[in-house]
BADOZA-906469 format. One record per residue (C-alpha): residue number from 1; x, y, z; residue in one letter. Coordinates in Angstrom, 1 decimal. Each point is the difference from the previous one (the first is absolute). Layout:
N
NUM:X:Y:Z:a
...
***
This chain:
561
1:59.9:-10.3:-27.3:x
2:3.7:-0.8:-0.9:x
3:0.8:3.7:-0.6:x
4:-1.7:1.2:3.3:x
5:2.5:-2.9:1.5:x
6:3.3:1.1:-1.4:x
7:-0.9:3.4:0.0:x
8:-1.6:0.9:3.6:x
9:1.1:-2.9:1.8:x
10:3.5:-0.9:-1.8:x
11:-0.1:-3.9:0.1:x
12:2.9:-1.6:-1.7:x
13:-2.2:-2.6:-1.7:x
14:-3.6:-0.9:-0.6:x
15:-1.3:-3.9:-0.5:x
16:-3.7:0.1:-1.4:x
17:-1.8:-3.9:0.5:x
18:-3.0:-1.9:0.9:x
19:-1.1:0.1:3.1:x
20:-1.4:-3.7:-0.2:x
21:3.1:-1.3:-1.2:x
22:1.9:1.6:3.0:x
23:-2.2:-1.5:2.3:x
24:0.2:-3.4:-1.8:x
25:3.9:0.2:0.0:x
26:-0.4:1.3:3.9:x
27:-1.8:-3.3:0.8:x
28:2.0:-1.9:-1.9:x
29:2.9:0.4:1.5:x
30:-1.8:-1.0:3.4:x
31:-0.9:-3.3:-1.8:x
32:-3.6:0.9:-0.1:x
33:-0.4:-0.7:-3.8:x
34:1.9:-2.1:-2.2:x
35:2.5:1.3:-3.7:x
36:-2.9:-0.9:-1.8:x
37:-3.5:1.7:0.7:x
38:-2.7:2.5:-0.2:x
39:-0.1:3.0:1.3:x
40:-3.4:1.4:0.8:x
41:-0.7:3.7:0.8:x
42:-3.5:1.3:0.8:x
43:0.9:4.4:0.1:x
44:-1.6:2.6:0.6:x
45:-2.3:0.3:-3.9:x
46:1.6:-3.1:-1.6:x
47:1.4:-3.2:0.6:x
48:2.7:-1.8:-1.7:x
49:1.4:-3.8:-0.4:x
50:3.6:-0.2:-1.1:x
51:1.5:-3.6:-0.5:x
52:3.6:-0.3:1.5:x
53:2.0:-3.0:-1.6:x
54:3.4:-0.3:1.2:x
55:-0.3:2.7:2.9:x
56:-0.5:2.8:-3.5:x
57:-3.3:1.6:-0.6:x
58:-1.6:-0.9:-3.4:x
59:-1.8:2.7:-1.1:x
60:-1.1:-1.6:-3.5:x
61:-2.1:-1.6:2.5:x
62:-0.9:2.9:2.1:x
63:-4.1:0.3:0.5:x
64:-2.2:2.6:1.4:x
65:-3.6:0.9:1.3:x
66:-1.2:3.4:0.2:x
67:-1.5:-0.7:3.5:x
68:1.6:0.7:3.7:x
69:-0.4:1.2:3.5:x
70:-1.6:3.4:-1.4:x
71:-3.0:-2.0:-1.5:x
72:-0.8:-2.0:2.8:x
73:-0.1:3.1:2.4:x
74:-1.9:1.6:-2.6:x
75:-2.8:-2.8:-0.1:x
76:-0.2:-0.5:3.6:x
77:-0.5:3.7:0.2:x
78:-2.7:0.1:-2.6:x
79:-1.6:-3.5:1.5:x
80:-0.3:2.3:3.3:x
81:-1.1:2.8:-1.2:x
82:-3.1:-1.3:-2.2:x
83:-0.7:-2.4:3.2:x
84:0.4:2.9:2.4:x
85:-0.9:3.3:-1.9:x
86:-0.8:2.2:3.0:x
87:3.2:-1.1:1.5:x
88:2.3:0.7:-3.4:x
89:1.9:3.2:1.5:x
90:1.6:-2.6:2.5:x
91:1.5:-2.4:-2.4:x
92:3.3:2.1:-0.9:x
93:2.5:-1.8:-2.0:x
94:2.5:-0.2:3.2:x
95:-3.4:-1.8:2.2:x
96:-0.6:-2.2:-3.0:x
97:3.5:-1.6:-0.4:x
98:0.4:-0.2:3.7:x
99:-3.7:-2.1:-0.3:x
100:2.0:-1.9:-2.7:x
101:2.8:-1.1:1.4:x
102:-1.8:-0.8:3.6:x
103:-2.5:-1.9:-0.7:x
104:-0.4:-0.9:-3.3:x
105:1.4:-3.9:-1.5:x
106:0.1:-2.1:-3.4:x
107:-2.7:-2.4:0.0:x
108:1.1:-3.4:-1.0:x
109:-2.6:-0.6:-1.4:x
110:-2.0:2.8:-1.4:x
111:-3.3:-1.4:-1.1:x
112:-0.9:-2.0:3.8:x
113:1.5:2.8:2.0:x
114:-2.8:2.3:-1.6:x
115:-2.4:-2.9:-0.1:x
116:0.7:0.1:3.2:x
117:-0.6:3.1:1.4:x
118:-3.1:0.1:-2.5:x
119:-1.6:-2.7:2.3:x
120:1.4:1.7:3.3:x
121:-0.1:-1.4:3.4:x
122:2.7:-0.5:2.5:x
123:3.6:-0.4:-2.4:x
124:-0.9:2.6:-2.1:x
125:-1.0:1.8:3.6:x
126:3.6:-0.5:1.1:x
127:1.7:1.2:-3.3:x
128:-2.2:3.6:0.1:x
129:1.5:2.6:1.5:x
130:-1.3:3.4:1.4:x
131:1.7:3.8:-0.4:x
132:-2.0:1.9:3.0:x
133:-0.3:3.3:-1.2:x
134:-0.1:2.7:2.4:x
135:-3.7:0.3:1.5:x
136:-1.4:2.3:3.1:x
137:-3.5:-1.5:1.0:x
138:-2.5:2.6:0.4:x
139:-1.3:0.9:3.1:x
140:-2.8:-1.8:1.6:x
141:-3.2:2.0:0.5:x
142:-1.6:-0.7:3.4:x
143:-3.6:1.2:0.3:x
144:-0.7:3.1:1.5:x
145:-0.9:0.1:3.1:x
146:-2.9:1.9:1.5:x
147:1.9:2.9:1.2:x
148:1.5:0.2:-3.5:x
149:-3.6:-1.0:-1.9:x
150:-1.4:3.5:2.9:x
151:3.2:2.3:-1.0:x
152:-0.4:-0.6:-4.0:x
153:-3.9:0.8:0.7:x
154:0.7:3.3:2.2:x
155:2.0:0.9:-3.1:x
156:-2.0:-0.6:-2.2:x
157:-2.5:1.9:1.6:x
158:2.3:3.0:0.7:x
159:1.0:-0.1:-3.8:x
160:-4.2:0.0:-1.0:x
161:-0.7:2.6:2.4:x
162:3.2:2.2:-1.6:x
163:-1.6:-0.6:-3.4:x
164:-3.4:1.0:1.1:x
165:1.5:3.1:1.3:x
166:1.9:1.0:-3.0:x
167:-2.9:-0.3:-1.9:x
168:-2.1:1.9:2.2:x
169:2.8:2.9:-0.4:x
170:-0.1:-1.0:-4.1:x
171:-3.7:0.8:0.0:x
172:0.2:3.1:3.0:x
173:2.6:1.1:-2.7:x
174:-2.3:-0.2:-3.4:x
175:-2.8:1.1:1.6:x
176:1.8:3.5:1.2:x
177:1.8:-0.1:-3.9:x
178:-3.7:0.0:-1.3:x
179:-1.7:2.5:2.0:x
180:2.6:2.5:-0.7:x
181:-0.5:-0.5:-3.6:x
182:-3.9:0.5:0.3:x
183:0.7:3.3:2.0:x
184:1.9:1.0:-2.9:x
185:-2.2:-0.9:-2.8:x
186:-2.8:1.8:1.6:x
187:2.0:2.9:0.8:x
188:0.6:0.1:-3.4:x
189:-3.5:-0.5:-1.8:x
190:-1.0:2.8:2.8:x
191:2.7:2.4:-1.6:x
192:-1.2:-0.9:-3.5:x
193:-3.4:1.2:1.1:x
194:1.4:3.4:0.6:x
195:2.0:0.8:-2.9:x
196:-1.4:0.6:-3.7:x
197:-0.6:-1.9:-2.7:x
198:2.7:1.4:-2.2:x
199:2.6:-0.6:3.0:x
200:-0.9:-3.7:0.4:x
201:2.6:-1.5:-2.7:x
202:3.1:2.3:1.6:x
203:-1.2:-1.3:3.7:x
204:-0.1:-3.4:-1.3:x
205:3.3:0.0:-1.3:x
206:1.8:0.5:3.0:x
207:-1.8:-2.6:1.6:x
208:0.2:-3.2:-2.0:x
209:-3.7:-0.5:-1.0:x
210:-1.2:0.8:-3.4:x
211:-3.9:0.9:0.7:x
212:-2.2:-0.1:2.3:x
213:-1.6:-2.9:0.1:x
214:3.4:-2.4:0.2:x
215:0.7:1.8:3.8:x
216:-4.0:-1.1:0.6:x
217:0.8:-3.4:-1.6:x
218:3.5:-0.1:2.1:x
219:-2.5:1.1:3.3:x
220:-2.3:-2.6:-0.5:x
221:2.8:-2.6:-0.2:x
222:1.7:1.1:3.1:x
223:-3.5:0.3:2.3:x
224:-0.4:-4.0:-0.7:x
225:3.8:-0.7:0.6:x
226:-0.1:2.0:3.4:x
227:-3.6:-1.7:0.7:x
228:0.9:-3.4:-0.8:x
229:3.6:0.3:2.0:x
230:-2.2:0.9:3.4:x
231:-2.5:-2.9:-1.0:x
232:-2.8:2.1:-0.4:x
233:-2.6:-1.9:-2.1:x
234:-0.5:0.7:-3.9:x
235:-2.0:3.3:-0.5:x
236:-3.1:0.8:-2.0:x
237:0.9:1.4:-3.9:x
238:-3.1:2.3:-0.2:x
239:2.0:3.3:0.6:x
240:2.6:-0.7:-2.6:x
241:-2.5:-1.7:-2.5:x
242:-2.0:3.6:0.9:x
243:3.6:1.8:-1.0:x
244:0.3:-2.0:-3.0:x
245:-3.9:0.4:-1.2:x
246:0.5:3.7:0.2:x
247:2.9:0.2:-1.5:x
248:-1.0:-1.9:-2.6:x
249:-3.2:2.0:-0.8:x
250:2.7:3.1:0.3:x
251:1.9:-1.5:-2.9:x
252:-2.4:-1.5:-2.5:x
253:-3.2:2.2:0.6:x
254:-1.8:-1.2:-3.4:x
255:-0.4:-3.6:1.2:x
256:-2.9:0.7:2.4:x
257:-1.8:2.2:-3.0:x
258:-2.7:-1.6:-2.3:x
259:0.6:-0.1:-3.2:x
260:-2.8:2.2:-1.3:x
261:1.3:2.7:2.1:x
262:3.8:-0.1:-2.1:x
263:0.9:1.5:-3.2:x
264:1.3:-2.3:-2.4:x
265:4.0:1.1:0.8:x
266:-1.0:-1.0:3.5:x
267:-1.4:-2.7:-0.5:x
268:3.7:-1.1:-1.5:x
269:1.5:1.4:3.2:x
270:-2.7:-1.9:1.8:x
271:0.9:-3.4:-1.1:x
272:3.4:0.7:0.1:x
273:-0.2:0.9:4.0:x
274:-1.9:-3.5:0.4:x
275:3.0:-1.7:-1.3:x
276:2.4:2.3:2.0:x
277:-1.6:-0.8:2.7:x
278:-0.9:-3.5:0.1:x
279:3.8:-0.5:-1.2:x
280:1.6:2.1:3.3:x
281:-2.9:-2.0:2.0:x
282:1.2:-3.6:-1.0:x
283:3.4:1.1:0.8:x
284:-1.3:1.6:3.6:x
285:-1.2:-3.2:0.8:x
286:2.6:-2.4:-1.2:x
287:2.5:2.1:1.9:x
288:-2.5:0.3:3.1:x
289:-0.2:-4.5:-0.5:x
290:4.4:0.2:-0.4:x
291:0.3:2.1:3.2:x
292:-2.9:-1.7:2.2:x
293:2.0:-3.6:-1.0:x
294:3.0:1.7:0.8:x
295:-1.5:1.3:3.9:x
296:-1.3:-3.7:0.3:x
297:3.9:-1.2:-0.5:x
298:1.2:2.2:2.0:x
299:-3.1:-0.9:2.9:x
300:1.5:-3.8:-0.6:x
301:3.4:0.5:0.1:x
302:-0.7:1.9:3.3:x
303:-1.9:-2.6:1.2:x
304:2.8:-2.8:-0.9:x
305:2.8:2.0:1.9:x
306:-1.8:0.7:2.8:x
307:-0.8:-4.2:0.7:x
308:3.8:-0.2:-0.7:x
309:0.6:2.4:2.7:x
310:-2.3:-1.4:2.4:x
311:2.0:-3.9:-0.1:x
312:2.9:-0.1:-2.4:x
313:0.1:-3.8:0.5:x
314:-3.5:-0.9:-0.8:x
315:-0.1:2.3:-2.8:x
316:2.9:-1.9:-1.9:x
317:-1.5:-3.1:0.8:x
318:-3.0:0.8:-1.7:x
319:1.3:1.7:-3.2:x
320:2.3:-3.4:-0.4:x
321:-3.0:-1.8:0.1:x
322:-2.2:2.4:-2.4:x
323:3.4:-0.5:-2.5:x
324:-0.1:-3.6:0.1:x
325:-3.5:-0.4:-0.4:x
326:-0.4:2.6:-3.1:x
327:3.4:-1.7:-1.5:x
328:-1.6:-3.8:0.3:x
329:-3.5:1.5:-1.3:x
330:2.1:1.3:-2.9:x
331:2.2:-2.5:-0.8:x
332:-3.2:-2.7:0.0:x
333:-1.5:2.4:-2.6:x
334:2.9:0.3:-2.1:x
335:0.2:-4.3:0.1:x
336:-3.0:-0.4:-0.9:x
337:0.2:2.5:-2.9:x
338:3.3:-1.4:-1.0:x
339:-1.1:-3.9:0.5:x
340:-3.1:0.0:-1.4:x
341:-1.3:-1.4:3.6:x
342:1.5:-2.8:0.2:x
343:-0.9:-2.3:2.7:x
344:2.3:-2.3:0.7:x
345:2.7:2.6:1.1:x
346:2.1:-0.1:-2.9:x
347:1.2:3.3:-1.8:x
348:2.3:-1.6:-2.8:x
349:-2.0:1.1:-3.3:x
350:0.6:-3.1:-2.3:x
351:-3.8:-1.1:-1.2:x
352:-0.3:0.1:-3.4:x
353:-4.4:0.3:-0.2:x
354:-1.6:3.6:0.2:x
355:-1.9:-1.4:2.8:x
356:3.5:0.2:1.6:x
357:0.7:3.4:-0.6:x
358:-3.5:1.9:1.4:x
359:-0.2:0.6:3.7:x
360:-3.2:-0.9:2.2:x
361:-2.2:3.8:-1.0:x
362:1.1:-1.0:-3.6:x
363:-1.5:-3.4:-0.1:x
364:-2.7:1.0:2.5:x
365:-1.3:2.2:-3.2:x
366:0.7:-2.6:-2.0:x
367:-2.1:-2.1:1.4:x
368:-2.9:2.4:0.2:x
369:0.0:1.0:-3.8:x
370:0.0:-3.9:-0.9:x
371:-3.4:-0.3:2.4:x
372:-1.4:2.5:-1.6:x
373:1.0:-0.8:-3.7:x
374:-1.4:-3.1:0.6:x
375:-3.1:0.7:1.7:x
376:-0.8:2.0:-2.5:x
377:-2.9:-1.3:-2.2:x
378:-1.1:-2.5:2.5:x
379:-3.5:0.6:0.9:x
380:-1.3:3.8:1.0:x
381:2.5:2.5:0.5:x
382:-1.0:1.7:3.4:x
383:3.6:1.1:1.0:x
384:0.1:3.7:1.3:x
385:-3.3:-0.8:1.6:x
386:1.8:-0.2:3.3:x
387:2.1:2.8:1.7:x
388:3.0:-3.0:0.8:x
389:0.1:-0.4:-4.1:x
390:1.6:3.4:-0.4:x
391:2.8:-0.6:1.8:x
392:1.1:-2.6:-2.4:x
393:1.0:3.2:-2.2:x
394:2.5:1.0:2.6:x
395:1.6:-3.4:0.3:x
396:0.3:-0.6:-3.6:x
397:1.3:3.5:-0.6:x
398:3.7:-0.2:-1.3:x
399:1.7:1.9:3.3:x
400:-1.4:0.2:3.5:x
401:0.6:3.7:0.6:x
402:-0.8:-0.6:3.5:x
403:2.9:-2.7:0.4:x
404:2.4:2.4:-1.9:x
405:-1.1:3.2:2.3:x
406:0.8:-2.9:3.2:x
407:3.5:-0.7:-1.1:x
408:0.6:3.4:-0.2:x
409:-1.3:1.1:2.9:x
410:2.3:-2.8:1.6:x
411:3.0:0.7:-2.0:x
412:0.0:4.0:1.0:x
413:-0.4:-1.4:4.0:x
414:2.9:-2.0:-0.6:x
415:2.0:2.5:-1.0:x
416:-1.1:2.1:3.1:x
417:0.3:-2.1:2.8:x
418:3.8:-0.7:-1.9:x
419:0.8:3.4:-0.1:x
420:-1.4:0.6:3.4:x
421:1.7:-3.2:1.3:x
422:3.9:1.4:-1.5:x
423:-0.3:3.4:1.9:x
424:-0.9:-1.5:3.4:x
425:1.6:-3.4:-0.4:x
426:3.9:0.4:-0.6:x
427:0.5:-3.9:0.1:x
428:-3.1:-0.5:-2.8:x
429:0.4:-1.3:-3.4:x
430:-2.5:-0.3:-2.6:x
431:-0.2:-3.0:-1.6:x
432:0.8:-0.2:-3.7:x
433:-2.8:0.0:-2.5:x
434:-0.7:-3.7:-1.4:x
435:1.2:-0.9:-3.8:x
436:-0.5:-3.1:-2.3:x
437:3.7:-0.5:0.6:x
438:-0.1:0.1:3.8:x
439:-3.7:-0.3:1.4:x
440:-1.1:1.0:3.1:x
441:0.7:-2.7:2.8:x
442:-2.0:-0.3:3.1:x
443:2.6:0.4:2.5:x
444:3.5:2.0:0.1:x
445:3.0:-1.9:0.4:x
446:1.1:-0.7:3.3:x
447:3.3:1.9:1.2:x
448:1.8:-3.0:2.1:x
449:2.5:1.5:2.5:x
450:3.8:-1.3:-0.8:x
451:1.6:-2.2:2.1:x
452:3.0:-1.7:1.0:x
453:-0.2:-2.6:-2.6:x
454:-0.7:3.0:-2.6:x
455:3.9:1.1:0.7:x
456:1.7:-3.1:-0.5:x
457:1.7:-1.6:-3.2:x
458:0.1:-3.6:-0.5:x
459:2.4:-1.9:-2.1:x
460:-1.3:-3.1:-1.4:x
461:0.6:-1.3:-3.7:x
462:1.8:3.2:-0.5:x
463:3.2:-1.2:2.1:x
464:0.3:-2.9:-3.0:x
465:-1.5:1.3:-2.7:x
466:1.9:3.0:-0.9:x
467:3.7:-1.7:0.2:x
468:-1.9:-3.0:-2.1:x
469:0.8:2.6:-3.1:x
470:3.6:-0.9:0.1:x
471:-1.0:-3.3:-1.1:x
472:-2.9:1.2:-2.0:x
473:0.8:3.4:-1.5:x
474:-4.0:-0.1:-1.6:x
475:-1.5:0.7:2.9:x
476:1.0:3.5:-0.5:x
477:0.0:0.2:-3.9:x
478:3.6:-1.1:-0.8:x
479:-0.1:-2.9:-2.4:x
480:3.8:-0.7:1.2:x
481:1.0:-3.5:1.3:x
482:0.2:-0.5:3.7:x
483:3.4:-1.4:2.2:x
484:-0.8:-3.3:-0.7:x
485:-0.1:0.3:-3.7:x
486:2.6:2.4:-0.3:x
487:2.6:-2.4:1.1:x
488:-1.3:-2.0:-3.0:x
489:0.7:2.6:-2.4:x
490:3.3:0.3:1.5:x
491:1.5:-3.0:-0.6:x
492:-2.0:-0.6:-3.6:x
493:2.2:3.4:-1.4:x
494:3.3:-1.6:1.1:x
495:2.3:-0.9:-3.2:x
496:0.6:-3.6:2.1:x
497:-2.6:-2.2:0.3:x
498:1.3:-2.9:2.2:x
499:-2.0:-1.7:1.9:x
500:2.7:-0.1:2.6:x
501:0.6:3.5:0.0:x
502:-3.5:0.6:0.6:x
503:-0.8:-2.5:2.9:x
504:3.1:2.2:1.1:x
505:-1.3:3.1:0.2:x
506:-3.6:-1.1:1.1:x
507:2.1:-1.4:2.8:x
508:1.0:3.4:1.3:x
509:-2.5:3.0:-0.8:x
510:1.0:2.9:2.2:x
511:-2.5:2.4:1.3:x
512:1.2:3.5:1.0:x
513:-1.5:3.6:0.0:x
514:-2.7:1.1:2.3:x
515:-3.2:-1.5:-1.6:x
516:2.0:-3.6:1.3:x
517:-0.6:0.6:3.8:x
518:-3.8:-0.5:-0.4:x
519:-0.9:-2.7:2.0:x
520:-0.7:-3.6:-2.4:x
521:1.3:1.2:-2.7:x
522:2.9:-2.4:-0.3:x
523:-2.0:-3.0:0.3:x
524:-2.6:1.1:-2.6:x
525:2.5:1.0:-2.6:x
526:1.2:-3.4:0.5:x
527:-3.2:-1.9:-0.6:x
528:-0.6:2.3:-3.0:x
529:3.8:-1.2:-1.6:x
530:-0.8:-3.4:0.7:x
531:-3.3:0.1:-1.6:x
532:1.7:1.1:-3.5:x
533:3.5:-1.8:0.6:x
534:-0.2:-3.8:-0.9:x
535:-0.8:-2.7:2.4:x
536:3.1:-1.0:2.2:x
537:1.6:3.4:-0.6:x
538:2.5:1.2:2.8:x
539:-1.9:3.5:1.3:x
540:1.1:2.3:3.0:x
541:-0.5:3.7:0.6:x
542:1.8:1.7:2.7:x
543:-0.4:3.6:1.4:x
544:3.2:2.3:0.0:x
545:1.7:0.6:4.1:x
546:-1.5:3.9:-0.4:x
547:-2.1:0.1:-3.1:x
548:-0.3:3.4:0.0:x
549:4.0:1.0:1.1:x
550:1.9:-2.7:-1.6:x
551:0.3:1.9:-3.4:x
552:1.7:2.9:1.7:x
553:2.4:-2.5:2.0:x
554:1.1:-1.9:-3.2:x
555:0.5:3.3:-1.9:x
556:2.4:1.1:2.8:x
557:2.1:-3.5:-0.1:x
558:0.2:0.8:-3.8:x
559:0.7:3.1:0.5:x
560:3.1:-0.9:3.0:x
561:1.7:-2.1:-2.8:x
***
């Protein structure tokens, strides 16, 4: 600093002091404090007492508290911000001290202001205050009226009939797609008719097929496509089950032979030709089962978009309503599984008995192994002489398969109707899947619209409470003393020890630096020093002409002479 001074600047001379003892020395001369005295500064990070005696600064006796302006700013900000959280982008530091030095004060007393506004009513009314933030109400939604209710119905109407239409084209289009392909697969088991067997493989191999029978196979599959896109019913098997009989009398000729007829080699070849073919039947039918569940899919699907088509509206309305039911039907299966049954509506686990722990099948089957323990022994055993007493076995068996096979069943219509509900639904979402953390609840939590009220800050026991750590430094973690006890510790390090010269400087305690202009402060730092000064003690505290100028004032007088 002093080289930048003499070196940039060229100043004859440079006078380095502190700033409180400028602004003491200011006010002094305007007969504001007296020779003897103490100087208090709350700055910026610190604050300082220096004891004056004689119009010198004693600095033997100097004190200081690492708390200032920066720290209440800092805690009124966090106080806002954790009361406030959605509105913590608006609480810059600049807003903060402005809310600082506005509105807040020193409570005289701390403990029955916040007692207080703990209680509330009309004075701790008076002392809140409230930062509007800015707020645009949202628009009010009239009701439609019946021109509006007919327009939206005309459109949707228009939008149905446009959907309807392009999937009339859709189906016009796979129909003609499908047709052409059967054209050409004919055409092409008509030219492998007229060709030679040695020339087959070379044909076949510029077409894409590797034998015969996968273009019949790819034929049969595209003549129930084209049949089931015109809605032509299901047609009869007997010709292709005709194909495949001969066919398979073609390939495996020794299965229809007796056995007395066959040499012994044949006879291996025989029964290797019934497994052959048994084998490539079971796998004909499973993929004849796979493809026939596949057609029936497809049938539903169909089905489903064509009621969507027909009224868009009702069609929602109904899958949201198949969701909710298969999601309560599931979740009541899974609480009962996970709660053992319980009936009085409580899903905390905490019993300590077995009994506890089994849900209502378990201890149903309980109770029907106990009967019939018991029972046993008593008399003539005629059970199983009744059809009912055979059903026992199913109840006392370990799992119902049945009630397994249910939840299943529900579970993979859940996920359907979710899936189905996210392509056509842009504004669904699924709900999340229950855990012993976070179970299920019966309703969703309600969305409340924000208001005026939602967009405003109030200022209660925060206007007091975060200067209050200038007299109690704790209530942010500094185990410092406060003001009051600093002017204590003050006048204890002085070498002197006169009673006199202490009543003196109690007698004139000088408060400068910006912390001083809060509003109060004055009075409570005198109630604090007469609290630890003896009884009868002289006390005043006086605030500096410009507590926040001064210092710069008295540094120019010292440095005029």
């Amino acid at each position: 600093m002093a080289e930048l001074l003499f070196e940039t600047y060229g100043v004859p001379s440079v006078a380095f002091g502190v700033d409180a003892v400028f602004s003491y020395k200011y006010n002094q001369l305007h007969g504001l404090c007296e020779k003897d005295g103490l100087a208090i500064c709350p700055g910026f990070t610190t604050t300082h007492v220096i004891p004056f005696v004689n119009g010198e600064p004693v600095y033997k006796g100097c004190c200081q508290t690492n708390i200032g302006g920066f720290y209440v700013t800092d805690y009124l900000k966090q106080l806002l911000s954790l009361k406030y959280p959605h509105h913590m982008a608006r609480f810059t530091w600049e807003k903060v001290e402005d809310l600082k030095m506005e509105h807040c004060y020193i409570a005289p007393n701390y403990a029955l202001e916040a007692r207080l506004f703990q209680k509330g009513g009309k004075e701790a009314e008076d002392k809140t205050r409230c930062w509007q933030l800015p707020w645009v109400p949202p628009p009010i939604e009239e009701p439609p009226s019946e021109e509006e209710i007919a327009r939206k119905a005309a459109i949707r109407e228009r939008q149905g009939q446009r959907l309807r239409e392009m999937a009339e084209a859709k189906r016009s289009s796979r129909i003609n797609e499908l047709e052409n392909q059967l054209h050409g697969l004919e055409f092409l088991l008509q030219q492998l008719g007229q060709i030679q067997e040695e020339e087959i493989p070379f044909f076949l191999s510029e077409t894409g097929y590797t034998s015969k029978q996968e273009i019949e196979s790819t034929l049969t599959k595209v003549i129930q496509s084209l049949r089931k896109a015109k809605g032509e019913p299901k047609p009869e098997q007997a010709e292709n089950e005709e194909k495949t009989e001969s066919s398979m009398s073609e390939k495996y000729p020794l299965v229809n032979v007796p056995d007395n007829m066959l040499t012994p080699e044949q006879l291996k070849e025989n029964k290797r030709q019934i497994f052959l073919k048994t084998t490539t039947e079971g796998r004909q039918l499973a993929k004849q089962k796979r493809f026939e569940e596949e057609l029936e899919r497809e049938r539903k699907t169909q089905l489903d978009e064509e009621r969507r088509l027909e009224n868009p509206q009702l069609y929602l309305e109904e899958m949201h309503s198949k969701y909710k039911e298969l999601r309560e039907k599931v979740e009541q299966r899974k609480k009962l599984e996970t709660n053992g049954g319980d009936t009085n509506g409580s899903s905390v686990s905490g019993g300590v008995g077995r009994g506890e722990r089994l849900n209502a099948a378990q201890r149903e089957r309980m109770r029907l192994l106990t009967t019939a323990a018991f029972d046993r022994g008593h008399g003539e055993d005629t059970f199983g002489a009744r059809d009912e007493d055979w059903q026992l076995y199913k109840l006392m068996g370990k799992d119902n398969v049945d009630d397994e096979n249910g939840a299943d069943e529900d579970e993979a219509e859940l996920a359907c109707a979710c899936s189905r509900l996210q392509e056509i639904d842009p504004t669904f979402v699924p709900k999340p899947e229950p855990t012993p953390s976070q179970p299920a609840t019966a309703e969703a939590p309600v969305v409340r619209a924000l208001t005026k009220e939602d967009f405003q800050i109030v200022l209660g026991i925060e206007r007091f409470l975060c200067r209050e750590i200038l007299f109690h430094p704790n209530l942010v973690g500094i185990d410092q003393a406060g003001l009051d006890e600093m002017t204590r510790v003050s006048i204890r390090r002085l070498p002197s020890k006169a009673e006199a010269l202490e009543n003196r400087l109690t007698s004139s305690i000088f408060m400068t630096g910006g912390c001083s202009l809060f509003p109060g402060i004055n009075e409570l730092l005198e109630a604090g020093v007469r609290m630890l000064q003896p009884c009868g003690s002289p006390i005043k505290v006086v605030r500096a002409l410009d507590p926040v100028l001064d210092a710069w004032r008295g540094a120019s007088i010292y440095a005029a002479n």
